[in-house]
C-alpha positions as CSV (number, residue, x, y, z in Angstrom):
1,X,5.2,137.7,196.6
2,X,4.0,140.6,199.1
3,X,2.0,139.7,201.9
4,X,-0.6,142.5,200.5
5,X,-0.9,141.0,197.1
6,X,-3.6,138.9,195.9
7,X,-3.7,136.1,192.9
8,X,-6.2,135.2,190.4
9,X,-6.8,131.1,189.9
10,X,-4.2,131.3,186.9
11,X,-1.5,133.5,189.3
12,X,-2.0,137.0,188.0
13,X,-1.3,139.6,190.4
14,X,-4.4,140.9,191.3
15,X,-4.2,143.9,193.9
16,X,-1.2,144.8,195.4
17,X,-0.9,147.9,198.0
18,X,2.1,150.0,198.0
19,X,2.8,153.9,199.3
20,X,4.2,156.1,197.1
21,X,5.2,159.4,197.5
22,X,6.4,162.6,195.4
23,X,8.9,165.1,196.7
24,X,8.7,167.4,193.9
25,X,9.6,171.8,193.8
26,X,7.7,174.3,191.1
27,X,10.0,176.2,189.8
28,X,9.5,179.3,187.9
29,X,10.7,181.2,185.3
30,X,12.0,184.6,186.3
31,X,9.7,186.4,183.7
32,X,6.6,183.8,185.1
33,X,7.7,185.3,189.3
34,X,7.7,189.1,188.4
35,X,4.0,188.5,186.4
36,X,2.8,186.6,189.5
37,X,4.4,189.2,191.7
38,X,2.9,192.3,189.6
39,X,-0.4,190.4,189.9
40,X,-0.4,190.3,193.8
41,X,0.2,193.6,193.7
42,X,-2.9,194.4,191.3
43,X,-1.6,195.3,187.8
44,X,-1.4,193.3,184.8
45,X,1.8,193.6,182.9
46,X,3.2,192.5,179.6
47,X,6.2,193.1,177.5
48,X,6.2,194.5,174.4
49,X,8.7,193.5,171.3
50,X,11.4,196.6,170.7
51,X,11.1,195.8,167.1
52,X,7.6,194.7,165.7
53,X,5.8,196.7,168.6
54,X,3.5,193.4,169.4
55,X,2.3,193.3,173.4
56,X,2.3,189.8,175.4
57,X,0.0,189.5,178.5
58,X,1.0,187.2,180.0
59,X,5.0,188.4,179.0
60,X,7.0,185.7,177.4
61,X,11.1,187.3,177.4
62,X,10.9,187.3,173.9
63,X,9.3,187.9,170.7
64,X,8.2,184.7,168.6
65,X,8.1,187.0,165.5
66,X,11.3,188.9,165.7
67,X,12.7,186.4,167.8
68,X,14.4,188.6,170.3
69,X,14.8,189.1,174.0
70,X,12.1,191.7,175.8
71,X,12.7,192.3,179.1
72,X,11.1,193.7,182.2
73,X,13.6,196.3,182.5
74,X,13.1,197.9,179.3
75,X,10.2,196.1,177.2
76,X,7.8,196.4,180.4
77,X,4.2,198.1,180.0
78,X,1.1,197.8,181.7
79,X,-2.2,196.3,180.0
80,X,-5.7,197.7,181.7
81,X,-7.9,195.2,183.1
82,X,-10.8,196.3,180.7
83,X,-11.2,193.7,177.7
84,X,-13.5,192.2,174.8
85,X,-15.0,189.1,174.3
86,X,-13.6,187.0,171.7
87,X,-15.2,183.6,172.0
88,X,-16.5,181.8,174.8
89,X,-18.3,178.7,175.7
90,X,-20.6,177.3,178.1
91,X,-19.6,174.5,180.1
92,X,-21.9,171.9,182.4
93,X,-20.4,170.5,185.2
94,X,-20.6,166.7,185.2
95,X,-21.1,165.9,188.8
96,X,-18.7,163.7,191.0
97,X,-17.9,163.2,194.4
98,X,-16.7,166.2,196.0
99,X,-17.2,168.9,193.2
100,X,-18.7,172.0,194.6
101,X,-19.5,173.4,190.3
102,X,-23.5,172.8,190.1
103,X,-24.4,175.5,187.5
104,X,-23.4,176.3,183.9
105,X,-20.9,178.5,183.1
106,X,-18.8,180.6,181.0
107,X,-15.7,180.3,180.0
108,X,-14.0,182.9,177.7
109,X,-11.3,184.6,175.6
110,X,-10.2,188.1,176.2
111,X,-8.7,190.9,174.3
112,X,-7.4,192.9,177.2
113,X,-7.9,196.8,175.9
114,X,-3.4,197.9,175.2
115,X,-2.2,194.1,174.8
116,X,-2.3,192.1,171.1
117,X,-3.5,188.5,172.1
118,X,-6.1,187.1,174.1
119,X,-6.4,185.4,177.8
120,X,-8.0,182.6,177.3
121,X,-10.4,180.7,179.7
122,X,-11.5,183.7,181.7
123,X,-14.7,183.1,184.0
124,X,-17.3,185.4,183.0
125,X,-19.5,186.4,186.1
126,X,-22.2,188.4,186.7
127,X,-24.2,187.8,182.7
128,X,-27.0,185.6,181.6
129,X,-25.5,182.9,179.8
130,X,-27.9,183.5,176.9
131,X,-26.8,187.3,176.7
132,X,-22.9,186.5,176.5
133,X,-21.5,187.7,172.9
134,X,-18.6,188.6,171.1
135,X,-17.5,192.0,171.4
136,X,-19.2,192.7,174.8
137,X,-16.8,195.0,176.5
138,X,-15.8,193.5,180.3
139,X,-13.6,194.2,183.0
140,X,-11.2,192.3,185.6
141,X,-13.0,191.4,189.5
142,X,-10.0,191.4,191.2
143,X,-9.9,188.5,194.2
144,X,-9.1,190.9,197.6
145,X,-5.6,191.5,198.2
146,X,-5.1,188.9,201.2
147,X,-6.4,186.4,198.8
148,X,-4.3,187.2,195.7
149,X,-1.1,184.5,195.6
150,X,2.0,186.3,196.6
151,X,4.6,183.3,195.6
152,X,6.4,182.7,192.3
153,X,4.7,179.5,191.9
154,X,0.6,181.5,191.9
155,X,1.5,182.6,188.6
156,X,3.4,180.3,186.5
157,X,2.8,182.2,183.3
158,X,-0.3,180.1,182.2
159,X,-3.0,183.3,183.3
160,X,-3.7,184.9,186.3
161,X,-3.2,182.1,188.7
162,X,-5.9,183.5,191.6
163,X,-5.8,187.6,191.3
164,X,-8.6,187.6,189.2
165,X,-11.9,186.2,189.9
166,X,-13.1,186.9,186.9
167,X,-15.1,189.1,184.3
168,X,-17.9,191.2,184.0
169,X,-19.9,193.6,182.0
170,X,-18.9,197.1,181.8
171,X,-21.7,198.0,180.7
172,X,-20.2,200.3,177.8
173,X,-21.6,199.5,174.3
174,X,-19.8,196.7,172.3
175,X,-16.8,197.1,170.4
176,X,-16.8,197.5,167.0
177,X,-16.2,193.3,165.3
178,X,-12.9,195.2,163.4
179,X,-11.2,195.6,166.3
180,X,-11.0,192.1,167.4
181,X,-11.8,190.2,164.7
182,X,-8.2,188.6,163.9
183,X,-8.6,187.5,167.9
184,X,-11.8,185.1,167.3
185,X,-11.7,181.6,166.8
């Protein structure tokens, strides 16, 4: 038996220490790098199906409808960085060592204005928690541009990695519920 393990009375292994360690490389999908790469640059892009016309943000290289390639070469298009909200919820951090969180927040879903599903889990800054609805119209806080990830791996496809802070109010009136109402949950 190791030196560093222990036994119970009945000769269970108790505690044993060992060092363990992980070599391990994130690798990316091509579609996943140039998202990430058009993020650090400050646009959000999506690709959009040749034959049903349907717009992914983040881009996916293909259609799950049609079930055809889309491309960044020819299926490309840019999405603003204005949205609605869809859903959302409030979240209270549960306190641990080490966890900077001490306030409630929002978390939500977004219909970004030009693309035809939402971004979900979006921080919503800058509101009242109690004045956060559907429909209210928001835009993107981009991080600065030294901040925004610049490798493959920032963006692996799942959101926005860390170019965007977050969302705020616009300020412009709500959209109307038929516009995003297939998008709430």
């Amino acid at each position: 038996m190791s030196e560093t393990a222990t036994e119970t009375a009945d000769g269970r292994l108790k505690f044993m220490q060992q060092v363990i360690s992980l070599d391990y490389r994130v690798v990316v999908a091509p579609v996943s790098a140039e998202f990430g790469s058009r993020l650090a640059a400050g646009t959000i892009s999506g690709h959009k199906c040749p034959q049903c016309g349907l717009v992914y943000v983040p881009p996916r290289g293909f259609c799950p409808i049609c079930v055809v390639e889309t491309t960044w070469a020819s299926d490309a298009v840019e999405i603003a960085d204005t949205g609605t909200v869809t859903s959302w919820t409030v979240l209270t951090p549960i306190q641990y060592h080490g966890q900077q969180e001490r306030e409630d927040y929002a978390l939500a879903s977004i219909l970004l204005d030009g693309a035809d599903g939402t971004i979900g889990q979006q921080r919503l800054l800058d509101i009242p928690l109690d004045e956060i609805r559907m429909g209210m119209r928001v835009a993107a806080v981009w991080a600065d541009e030294a901040e925004r990830g610049t490798e493959p791996a920032d963006s692996r496809g799942y959101g926005f990695g860390n170019a965007i802070r977050g969302f705020r109010p616009t300020g412009e009136p709500d959209a109307d519920r038929e516009t995003y109402e297939k998008h709430t949950l």
